[in-house]
Each structure stands twice: as C-alpha cells, then as structure tokens.
C-alpha positions as CSV (number, residue, x, y, z in Angstrom):
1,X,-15.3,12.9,7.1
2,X,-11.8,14.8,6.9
3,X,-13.2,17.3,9.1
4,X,-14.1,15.0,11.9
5,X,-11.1,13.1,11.5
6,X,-9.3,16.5,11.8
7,X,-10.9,17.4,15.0
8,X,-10.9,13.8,16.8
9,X,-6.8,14.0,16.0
10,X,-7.0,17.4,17.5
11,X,-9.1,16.9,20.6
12,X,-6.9,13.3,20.8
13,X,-3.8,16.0,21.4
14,X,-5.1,17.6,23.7
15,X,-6.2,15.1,25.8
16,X,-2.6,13.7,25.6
17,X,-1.5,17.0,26.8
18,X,-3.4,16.8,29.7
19,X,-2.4,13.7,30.9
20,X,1.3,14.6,30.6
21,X,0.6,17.5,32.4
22,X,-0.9,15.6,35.0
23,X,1.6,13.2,35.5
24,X,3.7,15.9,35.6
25,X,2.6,17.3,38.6
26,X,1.4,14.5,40.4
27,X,4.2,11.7,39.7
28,X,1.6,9.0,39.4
29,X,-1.6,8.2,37.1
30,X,-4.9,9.0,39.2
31,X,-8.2,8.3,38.2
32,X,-8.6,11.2,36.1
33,X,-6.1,10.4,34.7
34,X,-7.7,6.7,33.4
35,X,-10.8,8.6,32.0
36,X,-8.6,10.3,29.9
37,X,-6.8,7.3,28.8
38,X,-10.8,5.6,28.0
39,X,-11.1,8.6,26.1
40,X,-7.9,8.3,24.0
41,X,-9.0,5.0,23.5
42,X,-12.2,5.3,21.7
43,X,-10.6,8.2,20.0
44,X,-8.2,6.2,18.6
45,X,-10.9,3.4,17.8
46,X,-12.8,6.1,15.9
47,X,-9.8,7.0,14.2
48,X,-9.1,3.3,12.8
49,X,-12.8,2.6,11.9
50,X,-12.8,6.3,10.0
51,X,-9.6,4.9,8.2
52,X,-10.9,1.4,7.3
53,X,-14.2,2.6,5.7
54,X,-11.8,5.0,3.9
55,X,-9.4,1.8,2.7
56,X,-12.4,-0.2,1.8
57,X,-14.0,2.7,-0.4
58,X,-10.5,3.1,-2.3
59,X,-10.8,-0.6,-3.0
60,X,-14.2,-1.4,-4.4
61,X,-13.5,2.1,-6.5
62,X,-10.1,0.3,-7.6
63,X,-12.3,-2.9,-8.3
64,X,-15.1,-0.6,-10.1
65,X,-11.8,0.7,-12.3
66,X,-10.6,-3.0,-13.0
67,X,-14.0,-4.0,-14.2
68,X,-14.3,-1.3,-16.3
C-alpha cells in the first residue's frame, strides 16, 4: 500500500509539473490542460480513500487494544 501511495504522489508531481509548464508557455489553461487537472483529481481521490482505509485500520486495531 505504501508503495502505490508512493508512486500515485509521485506521478501526482509530475502531472503538476506539467501543467505549470503548460501554462507557462501558453498563458491560458487548454484542454490538455483539463485532462490533466481530471487526472490530479482522481489521484488525489485515490490518495484520500488509501488514507481512510489506513485511519480506519488504526482504529479498530486501537479498539482490538481497548478490548483486550
């Protein structure tokens, strides 16, 4: 799991690379430039459901802990 989430960060930089690039040279946001934006998007939604399942693991251990 920390290796994906290590590599959808990663790939998320990138992509936010290339859309500042892109602005850069073109002064305005283009289509392109709105597929990447999707893309950052479900990266980032990826991202958040990876860190929920995450939280909610570390609590029913917690719970597990209480109970015992």
């Amino acid at each position: 799991m920390v290796h994906n989430e290590q590599s959808l960060i990663a790939k998320k930089m990138i992509l936010e690379s290339k859309w500042n690039q892109m602005f850069l040279e073109r002064g305005s946001e283009t289509i392109d430039m709105m597929k990447i934006e999707l893309e950052l998007k479900e990266i980032k939604n990826q991202l958040r459901r990876q860190s929920e399942f995450k939280v909610r693991e570390e609590l029913q251990e917690e719970d597990l802990d209480i109970a015992s």
